[in-house]
N, C-alpha and C positions, 0 to 999 in steps of 0.2 A: 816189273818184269826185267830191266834191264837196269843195271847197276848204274848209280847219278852221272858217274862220266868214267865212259871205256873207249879203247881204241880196238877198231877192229883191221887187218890187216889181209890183203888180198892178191898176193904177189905184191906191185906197186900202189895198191889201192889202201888209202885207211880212210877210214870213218871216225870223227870224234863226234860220240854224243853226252853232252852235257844240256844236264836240267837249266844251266843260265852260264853265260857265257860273260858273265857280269866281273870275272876274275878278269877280261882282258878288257884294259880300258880302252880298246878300242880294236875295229879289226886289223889296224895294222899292223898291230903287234901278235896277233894270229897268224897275219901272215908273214912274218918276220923268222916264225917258228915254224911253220910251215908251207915254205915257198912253193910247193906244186898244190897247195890246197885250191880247190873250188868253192868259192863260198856258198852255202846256199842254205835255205828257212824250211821247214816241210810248211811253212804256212803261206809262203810262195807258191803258186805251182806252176809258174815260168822257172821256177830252179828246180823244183820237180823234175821238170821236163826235160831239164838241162842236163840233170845227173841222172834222168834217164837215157838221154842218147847215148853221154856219154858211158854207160856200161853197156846200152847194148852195141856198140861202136869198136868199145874192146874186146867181146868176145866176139864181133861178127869179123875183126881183125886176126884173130886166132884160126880163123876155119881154113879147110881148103876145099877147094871143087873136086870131084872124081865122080866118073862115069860105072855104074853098075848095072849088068846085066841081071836079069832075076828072070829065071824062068818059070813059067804057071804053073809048075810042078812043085815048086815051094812053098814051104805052110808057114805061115807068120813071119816073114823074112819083110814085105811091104811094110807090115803093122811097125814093127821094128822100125824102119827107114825112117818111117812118119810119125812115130813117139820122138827120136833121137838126133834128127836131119833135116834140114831145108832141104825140101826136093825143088825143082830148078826148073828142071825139065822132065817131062814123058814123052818115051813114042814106042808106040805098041808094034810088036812085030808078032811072026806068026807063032813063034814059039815060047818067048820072050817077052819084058818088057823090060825098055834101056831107063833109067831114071840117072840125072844128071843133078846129084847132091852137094850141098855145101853140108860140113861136118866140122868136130875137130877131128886131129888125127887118131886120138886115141878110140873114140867110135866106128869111126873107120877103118881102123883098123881089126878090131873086135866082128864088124859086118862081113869083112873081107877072109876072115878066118872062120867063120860060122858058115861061109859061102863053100867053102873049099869040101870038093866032091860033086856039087851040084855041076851040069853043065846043059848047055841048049842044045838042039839037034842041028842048028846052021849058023852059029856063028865062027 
């Protein structure tokens, strides 16, 4: 599936996968080439775990918090929030509901433009 050894790139993020890593006699000279690499085995899953925090650590560093009002008169605007959003917080009001979202910004900013026209009767 995946070519014997490619590097994949993610902003600051690479991946080396190689079938054997028998070309580097040792990891220090892995690391010597790749001074921010993380070491890690998928036959580990303490490094599993490792290089899983670590991405969700980075994207969860990307988001930011903002509060959206959504009134009950909106059709698929929640379904949305909750595909795309950490919702944070709820609190139901009488016309409304406030949801207190983590996002990045670009979703956020696409929700807050999809919003515009809608409004509540008391806020």
């Amino acid at each position: 599936m995946y070519p014997p050894e490619s590097t994949w790139k993610f902003e600051n993020f690479f991946a080396l996968v190689s079938r054997s890593i028998s070309e580097y006699s040792n990891s220090t000279l892995l690391m010597e080439e790749f001074p921010d690499a993380m070491m890690t085995s998928t036959r580990n899953p303490a490094d599993i775990s490792k290089l899983h925090k670590y991405i969700v650590g980075v994207a969860q560093d990307e988001m930011i918090e903002d509060e959206v009002i959504i009134p009950y008169t909106a059709k698929g605007i929640i379904g949305e929030i909750r595909a795309n959003m950490s919702v944070i917080k709820e609190e139901y009001e009488y016309s409304h509901i406030k949801l207190t979202v983590r996002s990045n910004a670009i979703d956020l900013e696409r929700l807050k433009k999809s919003m515009l026209g809608l409004s509540t009767d008391d806020s």
